[in-house]
C-alpha positions as CSV (number, residue, x, y, z in Angstrom):
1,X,0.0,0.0,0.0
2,X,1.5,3.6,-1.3
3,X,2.4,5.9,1.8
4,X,1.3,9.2,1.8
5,X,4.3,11.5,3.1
6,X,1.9,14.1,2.9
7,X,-1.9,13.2,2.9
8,X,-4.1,15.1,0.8
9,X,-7.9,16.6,0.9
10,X,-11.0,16.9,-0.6
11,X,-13.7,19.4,-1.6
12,X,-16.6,19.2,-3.0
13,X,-19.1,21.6,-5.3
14,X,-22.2,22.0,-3.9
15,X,-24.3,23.6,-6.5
16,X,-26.6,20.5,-7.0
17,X,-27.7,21.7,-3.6
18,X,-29.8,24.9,-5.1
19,X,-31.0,28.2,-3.0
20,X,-33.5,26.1,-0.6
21,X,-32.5,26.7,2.8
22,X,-33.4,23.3,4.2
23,X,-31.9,21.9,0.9
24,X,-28.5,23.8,1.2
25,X,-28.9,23.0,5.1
26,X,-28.7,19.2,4.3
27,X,-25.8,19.2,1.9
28,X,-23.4,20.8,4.0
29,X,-24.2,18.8,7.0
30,X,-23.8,15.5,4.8
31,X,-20.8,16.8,3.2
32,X,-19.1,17.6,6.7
33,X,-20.1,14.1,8.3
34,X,-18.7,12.4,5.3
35,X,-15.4,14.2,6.4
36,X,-15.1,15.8,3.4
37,X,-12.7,19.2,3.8
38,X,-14.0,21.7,1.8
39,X,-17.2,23.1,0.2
40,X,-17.3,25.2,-2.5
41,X,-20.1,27.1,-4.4
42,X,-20.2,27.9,-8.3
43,X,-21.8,31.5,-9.3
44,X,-22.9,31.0,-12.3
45,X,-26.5,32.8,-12.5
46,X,-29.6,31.4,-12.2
47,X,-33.1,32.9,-11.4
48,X,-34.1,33.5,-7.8
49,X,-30.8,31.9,-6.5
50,X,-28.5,33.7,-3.9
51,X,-25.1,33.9,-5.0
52,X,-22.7,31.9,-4.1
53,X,-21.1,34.3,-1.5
54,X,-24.2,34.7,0.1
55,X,-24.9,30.7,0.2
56,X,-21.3,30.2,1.8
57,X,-22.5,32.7,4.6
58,X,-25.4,30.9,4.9
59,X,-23.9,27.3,5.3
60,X,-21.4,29.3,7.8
61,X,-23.1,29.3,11.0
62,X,-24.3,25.8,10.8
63,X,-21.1,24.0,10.1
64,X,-17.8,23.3,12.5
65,X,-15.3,22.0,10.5
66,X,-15.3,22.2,6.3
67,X,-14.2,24.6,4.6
68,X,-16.5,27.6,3.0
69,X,-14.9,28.7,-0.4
70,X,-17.4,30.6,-2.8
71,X,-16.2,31.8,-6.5
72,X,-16.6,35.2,-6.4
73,X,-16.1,37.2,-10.3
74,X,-13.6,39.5,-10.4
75,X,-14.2,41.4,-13.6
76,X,-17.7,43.0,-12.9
77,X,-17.8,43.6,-9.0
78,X,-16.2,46.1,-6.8
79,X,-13.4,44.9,-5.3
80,X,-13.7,46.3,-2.6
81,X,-17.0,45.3,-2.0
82,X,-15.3,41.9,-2.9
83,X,-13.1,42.0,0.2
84,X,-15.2,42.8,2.9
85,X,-17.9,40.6,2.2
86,X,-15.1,38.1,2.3
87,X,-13.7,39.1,5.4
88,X,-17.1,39.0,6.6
89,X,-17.6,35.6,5.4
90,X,-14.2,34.5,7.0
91,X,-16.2,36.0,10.7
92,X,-19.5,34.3,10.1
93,X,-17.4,30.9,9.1
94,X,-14.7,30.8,12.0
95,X,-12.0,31.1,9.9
96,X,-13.1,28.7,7.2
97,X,-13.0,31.0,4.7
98,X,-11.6,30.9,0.9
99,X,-12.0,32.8,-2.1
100,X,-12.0,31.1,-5.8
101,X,-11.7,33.9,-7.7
102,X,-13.4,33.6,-11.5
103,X,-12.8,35.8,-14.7
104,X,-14.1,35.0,-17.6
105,X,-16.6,36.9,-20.6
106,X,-19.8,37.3,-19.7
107,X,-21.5,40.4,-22.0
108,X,-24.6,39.8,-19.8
109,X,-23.0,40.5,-17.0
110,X,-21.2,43.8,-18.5
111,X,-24.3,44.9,-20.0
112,X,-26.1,44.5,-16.5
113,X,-23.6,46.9,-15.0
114,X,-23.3,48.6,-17.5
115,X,-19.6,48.3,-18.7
116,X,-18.0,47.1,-21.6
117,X,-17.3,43.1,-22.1
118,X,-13.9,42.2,-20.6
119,X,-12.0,39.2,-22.7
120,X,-8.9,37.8,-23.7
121,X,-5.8,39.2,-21.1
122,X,-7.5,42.3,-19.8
123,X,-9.6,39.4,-17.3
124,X,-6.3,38.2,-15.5
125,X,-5.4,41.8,-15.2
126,X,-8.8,42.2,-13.8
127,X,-8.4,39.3,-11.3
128,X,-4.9,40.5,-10.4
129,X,-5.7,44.0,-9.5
130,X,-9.0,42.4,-7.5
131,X,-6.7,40.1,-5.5
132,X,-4.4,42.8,-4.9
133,X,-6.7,45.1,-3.9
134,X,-8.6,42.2,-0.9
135,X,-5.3,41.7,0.0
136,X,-4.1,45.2,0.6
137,X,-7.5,45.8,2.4
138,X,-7.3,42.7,4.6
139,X,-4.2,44.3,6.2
140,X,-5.0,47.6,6.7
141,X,-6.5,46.9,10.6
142,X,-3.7,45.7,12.4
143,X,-4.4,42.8,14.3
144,X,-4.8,44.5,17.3
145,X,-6.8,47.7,16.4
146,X,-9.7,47.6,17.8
147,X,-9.3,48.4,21.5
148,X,-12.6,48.9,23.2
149,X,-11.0,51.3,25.7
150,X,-13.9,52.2,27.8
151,X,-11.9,54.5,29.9
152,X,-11.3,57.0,26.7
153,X,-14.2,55.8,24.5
154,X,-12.0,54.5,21.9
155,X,-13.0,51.3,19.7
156,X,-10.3,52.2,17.5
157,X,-6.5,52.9,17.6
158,X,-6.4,54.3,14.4
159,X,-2.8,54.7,14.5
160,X,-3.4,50.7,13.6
161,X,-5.7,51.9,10.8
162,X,-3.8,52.5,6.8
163,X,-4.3,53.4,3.7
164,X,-4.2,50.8,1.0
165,X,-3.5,53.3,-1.6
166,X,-3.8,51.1,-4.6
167,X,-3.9,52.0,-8.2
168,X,-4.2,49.9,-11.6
169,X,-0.6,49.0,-13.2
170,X,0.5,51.0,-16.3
171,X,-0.9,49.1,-19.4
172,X,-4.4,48.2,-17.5
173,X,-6.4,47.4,-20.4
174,X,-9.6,48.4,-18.7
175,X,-11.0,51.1,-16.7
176,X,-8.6,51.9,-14.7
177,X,-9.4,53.1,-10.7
178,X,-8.0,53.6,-7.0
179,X,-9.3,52.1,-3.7
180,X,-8.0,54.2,-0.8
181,X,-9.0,52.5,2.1
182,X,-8.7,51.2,4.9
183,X,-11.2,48.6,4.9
184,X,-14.6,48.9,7.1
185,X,-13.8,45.2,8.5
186,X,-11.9,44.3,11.1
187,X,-8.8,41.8,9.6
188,X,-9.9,38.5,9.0
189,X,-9.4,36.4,11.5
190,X,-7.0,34.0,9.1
191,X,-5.2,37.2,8.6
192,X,-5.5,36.2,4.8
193,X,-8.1,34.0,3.4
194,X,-6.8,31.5,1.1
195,X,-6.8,32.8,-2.8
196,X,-7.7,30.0,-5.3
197,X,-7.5,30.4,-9.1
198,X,-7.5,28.8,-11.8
199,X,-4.4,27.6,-13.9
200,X,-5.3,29.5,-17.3
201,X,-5.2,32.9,-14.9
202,X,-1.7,32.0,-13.7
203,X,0.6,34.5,-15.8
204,X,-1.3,37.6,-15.8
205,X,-2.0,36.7,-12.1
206,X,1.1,36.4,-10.2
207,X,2.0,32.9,-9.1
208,X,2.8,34.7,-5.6
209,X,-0.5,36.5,-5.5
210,X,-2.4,33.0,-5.0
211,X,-2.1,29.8,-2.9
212,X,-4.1,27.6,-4.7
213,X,-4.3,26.6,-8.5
214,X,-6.9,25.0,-10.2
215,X,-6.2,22.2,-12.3
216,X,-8.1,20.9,-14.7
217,X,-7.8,18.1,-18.2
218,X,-10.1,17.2,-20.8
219,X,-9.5,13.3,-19.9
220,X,-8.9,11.4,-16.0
221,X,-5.4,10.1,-17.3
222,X,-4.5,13.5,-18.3
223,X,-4.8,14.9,-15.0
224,X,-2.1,13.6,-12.8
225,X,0.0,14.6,-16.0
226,X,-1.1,18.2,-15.6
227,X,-1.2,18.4,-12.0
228,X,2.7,17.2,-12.0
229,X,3.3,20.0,-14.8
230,X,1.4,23.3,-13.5
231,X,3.3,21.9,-9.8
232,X,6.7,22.2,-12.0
233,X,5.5,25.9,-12.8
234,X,3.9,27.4,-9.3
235,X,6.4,25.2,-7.0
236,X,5.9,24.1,-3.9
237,X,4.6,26.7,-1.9
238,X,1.3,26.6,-4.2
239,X,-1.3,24.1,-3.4
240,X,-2.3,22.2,-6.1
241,X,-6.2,21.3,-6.7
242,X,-7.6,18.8,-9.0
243,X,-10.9,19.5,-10.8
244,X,-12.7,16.7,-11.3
245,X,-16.3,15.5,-12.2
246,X,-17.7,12.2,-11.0
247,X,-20.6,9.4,-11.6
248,X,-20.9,6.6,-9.0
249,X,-22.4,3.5,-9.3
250,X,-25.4,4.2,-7.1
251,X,-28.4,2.0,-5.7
252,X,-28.0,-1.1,-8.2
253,X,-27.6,1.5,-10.8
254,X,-24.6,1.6,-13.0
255,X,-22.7,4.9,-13.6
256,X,-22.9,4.6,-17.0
257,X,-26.8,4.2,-17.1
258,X,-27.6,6.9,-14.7
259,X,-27.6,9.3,-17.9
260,X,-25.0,11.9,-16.4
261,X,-23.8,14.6,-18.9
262,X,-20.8,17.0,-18.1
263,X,-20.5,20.2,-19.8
264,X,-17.5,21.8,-17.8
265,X,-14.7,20.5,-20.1
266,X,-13.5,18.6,-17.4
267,X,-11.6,15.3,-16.4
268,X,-14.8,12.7,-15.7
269,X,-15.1,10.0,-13.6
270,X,-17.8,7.1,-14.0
271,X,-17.4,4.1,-12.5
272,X,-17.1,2.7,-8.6
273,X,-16.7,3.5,-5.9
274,X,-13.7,1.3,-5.1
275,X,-12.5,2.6,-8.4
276,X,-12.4,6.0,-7.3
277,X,-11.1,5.4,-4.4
278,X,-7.9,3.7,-6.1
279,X,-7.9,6.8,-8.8
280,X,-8.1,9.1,-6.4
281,X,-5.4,7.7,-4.7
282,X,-3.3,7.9,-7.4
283,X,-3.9,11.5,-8.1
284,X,-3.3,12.6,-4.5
285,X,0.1,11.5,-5.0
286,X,0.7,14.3,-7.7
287,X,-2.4,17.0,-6.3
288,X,-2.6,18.4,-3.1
289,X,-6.3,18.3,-3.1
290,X,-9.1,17.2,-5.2
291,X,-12.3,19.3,-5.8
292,X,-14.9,16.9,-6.9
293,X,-18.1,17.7,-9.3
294,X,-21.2,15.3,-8.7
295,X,-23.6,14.6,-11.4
296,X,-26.0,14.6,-8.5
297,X,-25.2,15.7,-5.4
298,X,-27.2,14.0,-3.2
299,X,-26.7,10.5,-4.9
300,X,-23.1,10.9,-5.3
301,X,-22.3,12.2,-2.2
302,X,-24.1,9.4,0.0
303,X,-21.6,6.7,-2.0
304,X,-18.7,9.2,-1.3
305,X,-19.4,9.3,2.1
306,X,-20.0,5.9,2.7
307,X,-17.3,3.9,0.5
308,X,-15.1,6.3,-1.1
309,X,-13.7,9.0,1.9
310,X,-13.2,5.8,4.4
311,X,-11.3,4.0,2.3
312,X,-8.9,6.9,1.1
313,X,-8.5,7.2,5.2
314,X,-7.7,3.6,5.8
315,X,-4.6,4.0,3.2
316,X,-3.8,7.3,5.2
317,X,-4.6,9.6,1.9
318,X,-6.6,12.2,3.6
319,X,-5.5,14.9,6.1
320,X,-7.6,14.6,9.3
321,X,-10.7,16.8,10.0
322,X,-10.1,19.6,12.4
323,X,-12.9,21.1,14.4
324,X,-12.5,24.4,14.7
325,X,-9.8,24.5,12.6
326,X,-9.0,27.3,9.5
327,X,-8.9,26.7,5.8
328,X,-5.5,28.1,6.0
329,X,-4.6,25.5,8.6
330,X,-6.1,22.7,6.4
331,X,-3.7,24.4,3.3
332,X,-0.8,24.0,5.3
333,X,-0.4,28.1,5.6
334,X,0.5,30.0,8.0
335,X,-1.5,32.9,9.6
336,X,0.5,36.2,8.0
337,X,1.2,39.3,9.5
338,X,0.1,42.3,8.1
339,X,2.2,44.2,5.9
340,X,1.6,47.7,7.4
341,X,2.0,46.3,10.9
342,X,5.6,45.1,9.7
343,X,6.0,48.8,8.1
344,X,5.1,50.9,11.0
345,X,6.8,49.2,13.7
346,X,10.1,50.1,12.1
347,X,9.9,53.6,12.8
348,X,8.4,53.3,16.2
349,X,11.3,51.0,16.8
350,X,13.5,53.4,15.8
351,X,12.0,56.6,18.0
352,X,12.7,54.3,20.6
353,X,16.2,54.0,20.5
């Protein structure tokens, strides 16, 4: 049996789940006792559905230990809107908090906001000055400004407060704008949530600028292949995450007759469970994590739950599940210090000698 020198983890889309409270309610709960580590939530449109921001606060509150990580679109929201509501969503979660972040054409989306359509490299520019921009914002509270000093009815030192002061690069191709700052929210209380992107960003994003990639393959024995490569090009200090869709055998039904279609241009899996289990195996070896795509949520995830995550812990592929733990923790990361706090405790330091 392989050994794992460093056990992996899994997450799971839960868009199958819809906006129905009690619905959403159900498929968090059954994805946290089947120990899997991470939820995330698509936001591609539909009618009369939160977003996917929104349904990650939502699932907040009533989970302990997985993982929270929404996609949230770079290209036609405010970034720093963007930030705080993730912040936010970091509070309501614990610390379970990630960010996915998405850029890609959408002229409905322009037209409802009433800018031009974004394509080609102007969108990683637009995800790289969005990232920027949270991260810049994160850190402008110190992690010890707010004081609640009673005594001289400060909740603030704002001496702990600063200015972001960011503007778009030379050679933006789009709009180009400012965001002053400092945020409105306290820091997070990861510091900095986790950034996840995909692979085809990586270049006009900044390898450093992330600490996750997103891996995807048009076939299952393409994707340890790419995994291995895009590892090559972010090195080690990027996690590495596996996209990849799945049909189980389910309830005396084969995989193959349950009538699944994919449309994501992803790596898909049909077959067993066992067979899963063996695959996924394999590909932990080369991944850092694995974020899995059911066909149908609730089907799939009962068989992943039941078969597929205890066997991948009996071969010691999985990373345990931490209550109370952060996503940060789970992506082996340390909690940062802010960069301002770093910058103005040199010239205190120095008044002081």
């Amino acid at each position: 049996m392989t050994t794992f020198e460093k056990p992996g983890f899994l997450a799971i889309e839960l868009d199958g789940a819809g906006w129905d409270g009690a619905d959403l309610t159900r498929a968090v709960l059954a994805a946290e006792s089947a120990g899997l580590h991470a939820a995330t939530f698509t936001d591609a449109p539909a009618p009369g559905r939160a977003n996917a921001l929104q349904r990650a606060a939502f699932a907040g509150p009533i989970s302990r230990t997985i993982a929270l990580v929404p996609e949230v679109d770079t290209v036609y929201t405010e970034p720093f809107h963007v930030s705080t509501q993730l912040a936010s969503l970091d509070y309501v979660s614990g610390g379970r908090a990630g960010w996915i972040v998405t850029a890609v054409e959408a002229p409905e989306a322009a037209a409802a906001v009433g800018r031009p359509s974004v394509t080609g490299a102007a969108l990683g520019q637009e995800a790289a000055a969005s990232i920027e921009v949270s991260r810049r914002l994160w850190d402008s509270w110190e992690d010890d400004a707010v004081i609640r000093d009673v005594a001289t009815g400060r909740y603030i030192d704002v001496d702990k407060l600063h200015y972001a002061d960011f503007e778009t690069p030379a050679g933006f191709a789009g709009a180009g704008y400012s965001v002053k700052g400092p945020s409105i929210i306290p820091r997070p209380l990861q510091g900095q949530l986790p950034v996840l992107a995909p692979a085809s960003l990586i270049g006009e994003v900044p390898v450093e600028a992330v600490d996750a990639v997103l891996v995807s393959a048009p076939t299952p024995e393409l994707l340890a292949a790419e995994a291995r490569d895009v590892r090559a090009r972010v090195g080690a200090g990027v996690a590495v995450v596996a996209e990849l869709d799945v049909v189980l055998d389910s309830r005396g039904q084969a995989a193959a007759a349950r009538g699944a279609s994919f449309d994501g241009g992803r790596a898909a899996y049909a077959g067993s469970a066992a067979g899963l289990a063996d695959f996924l195996a394999d590909l932990l070896e080369e991944a850092d994590g694995v974020r899995l795509h059911p066909a149908s949520l609730f089907v799939d995830l009962d068989e992943l739950g039941r078969l597929v995550l205890p066997e991948l812990r009996r071969r010691g592929a999985l990373r345990p599940v931490v209550q109370d733990g952060t996503f940060r923790g789970l992506l082996g990361l340390d909690r940062p210090a802010s960069r301002y706090a770093t910058a103005s405790a040199a010239p205190a330091a120095a008044a002081g000698k």
